[in-house]
C-alpha atoms as one frame of an Amber mdcrd trajectory, in Angstrom:
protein
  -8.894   4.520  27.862 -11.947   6.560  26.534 -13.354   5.810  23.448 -11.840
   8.261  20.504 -14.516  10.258  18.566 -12.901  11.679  14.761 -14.793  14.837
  14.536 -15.676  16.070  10.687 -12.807  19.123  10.015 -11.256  20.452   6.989
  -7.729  22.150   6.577  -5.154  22.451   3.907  -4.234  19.197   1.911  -1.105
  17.676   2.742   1.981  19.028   0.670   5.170  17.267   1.247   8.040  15.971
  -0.777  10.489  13.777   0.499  14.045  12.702  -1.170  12.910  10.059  -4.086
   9.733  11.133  -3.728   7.356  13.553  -6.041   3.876  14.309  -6.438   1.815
  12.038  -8.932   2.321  13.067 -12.593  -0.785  15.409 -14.009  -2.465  15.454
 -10.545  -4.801  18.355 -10.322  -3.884  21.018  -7.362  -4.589  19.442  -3.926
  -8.453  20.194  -2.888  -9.939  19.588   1.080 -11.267  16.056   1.292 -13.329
  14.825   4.257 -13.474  10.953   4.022 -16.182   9.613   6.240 -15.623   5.672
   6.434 -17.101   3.676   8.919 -14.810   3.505  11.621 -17.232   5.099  14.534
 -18.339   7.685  11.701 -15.266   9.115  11.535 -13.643  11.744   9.431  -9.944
  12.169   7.735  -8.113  14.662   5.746  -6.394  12.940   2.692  -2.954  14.394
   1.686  -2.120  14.759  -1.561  -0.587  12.127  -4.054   3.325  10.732  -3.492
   4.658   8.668  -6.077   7.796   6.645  -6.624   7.993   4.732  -9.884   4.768
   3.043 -10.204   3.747   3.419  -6.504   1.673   6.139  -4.974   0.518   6.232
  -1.594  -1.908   9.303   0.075  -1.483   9.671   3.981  -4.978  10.199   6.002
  -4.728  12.583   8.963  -6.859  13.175  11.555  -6.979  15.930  14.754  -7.240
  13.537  17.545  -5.191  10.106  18.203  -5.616   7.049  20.464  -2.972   7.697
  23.422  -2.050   3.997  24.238   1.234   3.319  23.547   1.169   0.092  21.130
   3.984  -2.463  21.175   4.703  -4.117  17.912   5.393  -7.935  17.091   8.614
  -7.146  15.753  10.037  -4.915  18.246   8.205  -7.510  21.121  10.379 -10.634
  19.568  13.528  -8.748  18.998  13.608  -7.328  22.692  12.375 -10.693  24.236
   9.129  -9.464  25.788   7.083 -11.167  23.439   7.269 -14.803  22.700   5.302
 -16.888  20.154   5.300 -20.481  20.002   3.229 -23.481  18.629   0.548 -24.622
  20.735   0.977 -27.972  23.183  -1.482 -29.657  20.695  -0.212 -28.280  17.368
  -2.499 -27.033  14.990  -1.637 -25.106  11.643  -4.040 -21.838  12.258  -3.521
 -20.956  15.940  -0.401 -20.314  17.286   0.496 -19.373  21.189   2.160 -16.095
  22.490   2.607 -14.276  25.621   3.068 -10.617  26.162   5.371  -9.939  29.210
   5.355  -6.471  29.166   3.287  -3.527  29.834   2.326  -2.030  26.910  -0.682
  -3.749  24.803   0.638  -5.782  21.914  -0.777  -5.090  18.332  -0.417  -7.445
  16.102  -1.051  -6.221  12.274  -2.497  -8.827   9.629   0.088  -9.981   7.526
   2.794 -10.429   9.932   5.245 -13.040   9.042   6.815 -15.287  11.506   9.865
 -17.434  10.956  10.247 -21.063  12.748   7.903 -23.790  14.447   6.773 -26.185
  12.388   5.800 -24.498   9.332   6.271 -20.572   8.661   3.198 -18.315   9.161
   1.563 -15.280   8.766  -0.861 -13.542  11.364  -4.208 -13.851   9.508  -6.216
 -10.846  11.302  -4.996  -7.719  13.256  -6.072  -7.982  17.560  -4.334  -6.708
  20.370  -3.496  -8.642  23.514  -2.980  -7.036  26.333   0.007  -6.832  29.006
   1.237  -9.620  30.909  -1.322 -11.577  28.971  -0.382 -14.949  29.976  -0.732
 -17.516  26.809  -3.241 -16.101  24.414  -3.913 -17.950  21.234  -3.262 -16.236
  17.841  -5.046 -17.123  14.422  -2.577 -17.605  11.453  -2.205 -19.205   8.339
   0.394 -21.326   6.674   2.937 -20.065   4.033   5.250 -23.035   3.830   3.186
 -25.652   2.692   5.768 -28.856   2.521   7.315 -28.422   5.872   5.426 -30.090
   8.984   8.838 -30.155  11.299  11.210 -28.473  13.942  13.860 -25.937  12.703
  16.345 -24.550  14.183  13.731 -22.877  17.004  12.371 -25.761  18.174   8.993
 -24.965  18.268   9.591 -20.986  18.885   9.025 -18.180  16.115  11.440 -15.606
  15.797  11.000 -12.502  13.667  11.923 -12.491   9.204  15.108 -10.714   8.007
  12.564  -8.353   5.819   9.995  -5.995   7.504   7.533  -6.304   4.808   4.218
  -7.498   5.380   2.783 -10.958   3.564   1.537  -9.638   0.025  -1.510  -8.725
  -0.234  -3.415 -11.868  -1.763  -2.065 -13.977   0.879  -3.688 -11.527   3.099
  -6.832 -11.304   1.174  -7.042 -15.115   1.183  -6.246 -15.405   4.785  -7.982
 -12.694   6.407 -11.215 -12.117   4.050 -11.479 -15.643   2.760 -10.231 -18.039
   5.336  -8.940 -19.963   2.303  -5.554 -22.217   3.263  -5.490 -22.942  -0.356
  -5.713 -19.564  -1.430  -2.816 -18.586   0.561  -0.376 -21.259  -1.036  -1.588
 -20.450  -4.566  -0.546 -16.759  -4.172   2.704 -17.643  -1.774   3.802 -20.246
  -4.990   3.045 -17.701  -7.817   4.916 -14.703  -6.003   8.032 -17.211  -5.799
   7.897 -18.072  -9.142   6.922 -14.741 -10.488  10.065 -13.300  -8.373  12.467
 -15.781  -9.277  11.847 -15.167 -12.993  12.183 -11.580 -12.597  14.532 -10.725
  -9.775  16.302 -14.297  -9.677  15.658 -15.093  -6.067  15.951 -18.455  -4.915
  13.110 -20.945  -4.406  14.345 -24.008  -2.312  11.769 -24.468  -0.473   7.901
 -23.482  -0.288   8.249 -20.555   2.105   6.811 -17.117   1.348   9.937 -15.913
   3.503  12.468 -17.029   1.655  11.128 -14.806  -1.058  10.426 -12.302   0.470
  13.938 -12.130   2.831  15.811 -12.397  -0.413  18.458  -9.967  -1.412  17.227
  -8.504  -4.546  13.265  -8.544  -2.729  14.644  -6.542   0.568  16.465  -4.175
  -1.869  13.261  -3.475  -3.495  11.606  -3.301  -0.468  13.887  -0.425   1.502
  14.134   1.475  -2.433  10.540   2.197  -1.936   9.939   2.182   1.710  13.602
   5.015   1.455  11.785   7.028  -1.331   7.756   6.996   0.287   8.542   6.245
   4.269   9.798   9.602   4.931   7.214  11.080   3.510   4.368  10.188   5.271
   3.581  12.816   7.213   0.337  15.158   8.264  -0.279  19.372   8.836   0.568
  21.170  11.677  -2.107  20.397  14.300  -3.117  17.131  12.522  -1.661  13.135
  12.947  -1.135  10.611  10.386  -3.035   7.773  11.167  -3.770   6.342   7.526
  -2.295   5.125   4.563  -3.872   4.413   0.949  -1.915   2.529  -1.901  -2.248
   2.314  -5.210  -0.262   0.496  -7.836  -0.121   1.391 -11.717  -2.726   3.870
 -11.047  -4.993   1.369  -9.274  -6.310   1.658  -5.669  -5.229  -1.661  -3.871
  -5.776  -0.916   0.224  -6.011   2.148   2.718  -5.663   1.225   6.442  -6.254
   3.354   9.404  -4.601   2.696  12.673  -5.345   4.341  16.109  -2.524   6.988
  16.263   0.396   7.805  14.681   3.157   6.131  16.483   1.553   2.998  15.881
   0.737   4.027  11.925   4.455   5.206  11.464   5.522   2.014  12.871   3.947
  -0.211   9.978   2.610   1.928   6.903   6.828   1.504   5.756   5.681  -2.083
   6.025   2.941  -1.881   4.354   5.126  -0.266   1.448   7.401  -2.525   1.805
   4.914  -5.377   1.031   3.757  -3.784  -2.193   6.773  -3.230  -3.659   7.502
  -6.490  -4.764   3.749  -6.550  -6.389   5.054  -3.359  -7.936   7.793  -4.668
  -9.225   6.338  -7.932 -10.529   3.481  -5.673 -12.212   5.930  -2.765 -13.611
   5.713  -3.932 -17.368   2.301  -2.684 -16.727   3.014   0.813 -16.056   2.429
   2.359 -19.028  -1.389   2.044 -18.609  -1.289   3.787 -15.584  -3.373   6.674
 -14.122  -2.727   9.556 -12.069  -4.830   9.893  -9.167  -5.859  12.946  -7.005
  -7.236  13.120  -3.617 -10.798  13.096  -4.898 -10.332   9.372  -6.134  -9.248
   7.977  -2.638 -12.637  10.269  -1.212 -14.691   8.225  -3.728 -12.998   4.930
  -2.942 -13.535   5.135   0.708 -17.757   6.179   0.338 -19.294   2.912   1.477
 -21.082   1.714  -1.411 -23.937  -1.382  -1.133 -22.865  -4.171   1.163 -23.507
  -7.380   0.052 -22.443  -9.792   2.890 -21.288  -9.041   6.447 -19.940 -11.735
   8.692 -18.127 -10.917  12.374 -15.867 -13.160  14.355 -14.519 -13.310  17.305
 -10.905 -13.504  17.624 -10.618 -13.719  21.662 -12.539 -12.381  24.793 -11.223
  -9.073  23.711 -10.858  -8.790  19.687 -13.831  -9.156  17.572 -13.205  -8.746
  13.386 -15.981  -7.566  11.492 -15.801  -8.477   7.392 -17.729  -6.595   4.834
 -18.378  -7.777   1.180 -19.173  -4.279  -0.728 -20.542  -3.993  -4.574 -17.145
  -3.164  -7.110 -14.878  -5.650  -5.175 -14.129  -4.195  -2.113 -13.959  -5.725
   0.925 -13.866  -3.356   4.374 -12.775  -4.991   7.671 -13.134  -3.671  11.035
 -10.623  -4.798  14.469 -12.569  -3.645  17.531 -10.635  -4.348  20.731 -12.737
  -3.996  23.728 -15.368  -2.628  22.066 -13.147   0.047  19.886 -12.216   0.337
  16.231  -8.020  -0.768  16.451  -7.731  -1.550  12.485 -10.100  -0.279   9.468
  -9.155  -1.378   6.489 -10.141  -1.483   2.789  -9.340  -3.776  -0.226 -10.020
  -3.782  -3.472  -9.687  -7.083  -5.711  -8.170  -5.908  -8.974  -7.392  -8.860
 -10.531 -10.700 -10.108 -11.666 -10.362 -10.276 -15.651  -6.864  -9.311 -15.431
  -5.051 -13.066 -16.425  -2.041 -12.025 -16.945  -2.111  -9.868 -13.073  -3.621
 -13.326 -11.713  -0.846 -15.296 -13.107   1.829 -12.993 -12.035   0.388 -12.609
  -8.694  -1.424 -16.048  -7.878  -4.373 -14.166  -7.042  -7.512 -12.142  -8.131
  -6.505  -9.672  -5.358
């Protein structure tokens, strides 16, 4: 597969309205943005604002797509060409898996897995490649108190609920390599959720939150009211996704095409809504947000630390600290950009979001 070159366009601004969905609230009429982020210098067309309750999400497009048809962790586990195991030698932040089929495997950040010895989440987004053979897997823990066999043996099977880890555990894993980190944010979303949505909290398990009944309900409202809508112009391909919460920018991530993008930016929704939820009191303070403001957001702005690690033979993740709190991180797989990404930490000198939340992010 050639490398993919994103050539600068411009065209109309997305407008699309789905069922449960509506444009943002005193949004300005939808202007031609051309985001240049560093992801081989290339260029997207941001759609205009869709909100639902205190959600809104913009969809990036693009003219030209990645052809490789992805397989997903999810849809690998479910249909038994993909299994995922703890190691021989068991350690808590590398777990095994094989790909048996014939499509490449991507694995997205933030992927929960239920079973082993301890639950975890995938702590940085690779893709390993058919019939693979046992490739090794960074993750991070999000059941702190159990170090024993479940029901699986030593196998991982998929969670009940689609959505991705939140988005501190993500930030801690991913950007910060902190295990700690990780199990403050897992234990304040439990007991932030439980308060509000009365889920249970038996054990230390981010899934058991997050698989609740009230959380998944939550979780497809949103997903029901945005997924649909994420669509790009005629002649154009989704391949992005930015989110914002209560009128502040929390993460955009690009993927290679749009097969693989519709696959998880419901997921991605999915995983905010419970931080929407949990943060709702705060709506009121919200701001509307046009097009424009994602353009800004994305414009590189003074890096301040850069560190790159290599993930495999084939996956290399490159971490960038920028000035204003945002961190951008780049998946190359064989020597290509397979997951750009930007965060924004929006809890620093927000207490009562860090409390809620466990986390500055």
């Amino acid at each position: 597969m050639k490398h993919i070159r994103w050539p600068a366009v411009s065209g109309a601004a997305l407008l699309l309205l789905a069922a449960g969905c509506t444009r943002s609230n005193s949004v300005p009429p939808a202007r031609e943005v051309e985001v240049e982020v560093e992801a081989g210098g290339a260029a997207y067309l941001v759609g205009e604002p869709l909100a639902h309750k205190n959600m809104t999400v913009f969809v990036l497009s693009s003219p030209r797509e990645d052809e490789r048809d992805f397989l997903t962790l999810d849809e690998g586990l479910k249909g038994g060409q993909v299994k995922i195991a703890e190691q021989e030698q068991e350690t808590v932040h590398t777990l095994q898996l094989e790909n048996k089929s014939d499509r490449p495997l991507y694995l997205q950040e933030g992927e929960r897995v239920q079973g082993g010895l301890q639950d975890r989440v995938i702590a940085s987004s690779l893709v390993i490649p058919p019939h693979s053979g046992i490739a090794k897997v960074p993750t991070f823990c999000v059941e702190q108190s159990r170090w024993t066999e479940g029901g699986r043996g030593k196998e991982f099977g998929f969670t009940v609920n689609a959505a991705l880890a939140p988005k501190g555990v993500r930030g801690a894993a991913k950007v910060e390599g902190d295990q700690g980190g990780v199990w403050k944010c897992v234990g304040a979303h439990k007991v932030s959720a439980r308060a509000q949505l009365q889920t249970p909290n038996t054990n230390s398990s981010v899934n058991e939150t997050l698989d609740a009944d009230a959380v998944r309900s939550v979780s497809d409202n949103y997903a029901a009211a945005l997924g649909g809508a994420l669509e790009a112009p005629a002649g154009r391909h989704a391949v992005g996704l930015a989110i914002a919460v209560n009128g502040q920018i929390e993460e955009v991530n690009i993927y290679p095409n749009s097969a693989l993008f519709h696959k998880l930016a419901p997921r991605l929704i999915q995983s905010y809504a419970l931080q929407a939820t949990l943060l709702a009191e705060k709506t009121g303070a919200a701001q509307s947000l046009s097009t424009d403001d994602i353009g800004r957001f994305l414009k590189p702005g003074a890096e301040k630390s850069k560190r790159e690690k290599s993930l495999d033979n084939g996956n290399t993740v490159v971490v960038k600290e920028l000035e204003g709190n945002t961190f951008q991180c780049e998946t190359h797989y064989d020597g290509q950009v397979i997951h750009w990404q930007a965060m924004k930490k929006n809890g620093t000198g927000d207490a009562a979001r860090c409390a809620t939340l466990g986390s500055d992010w």
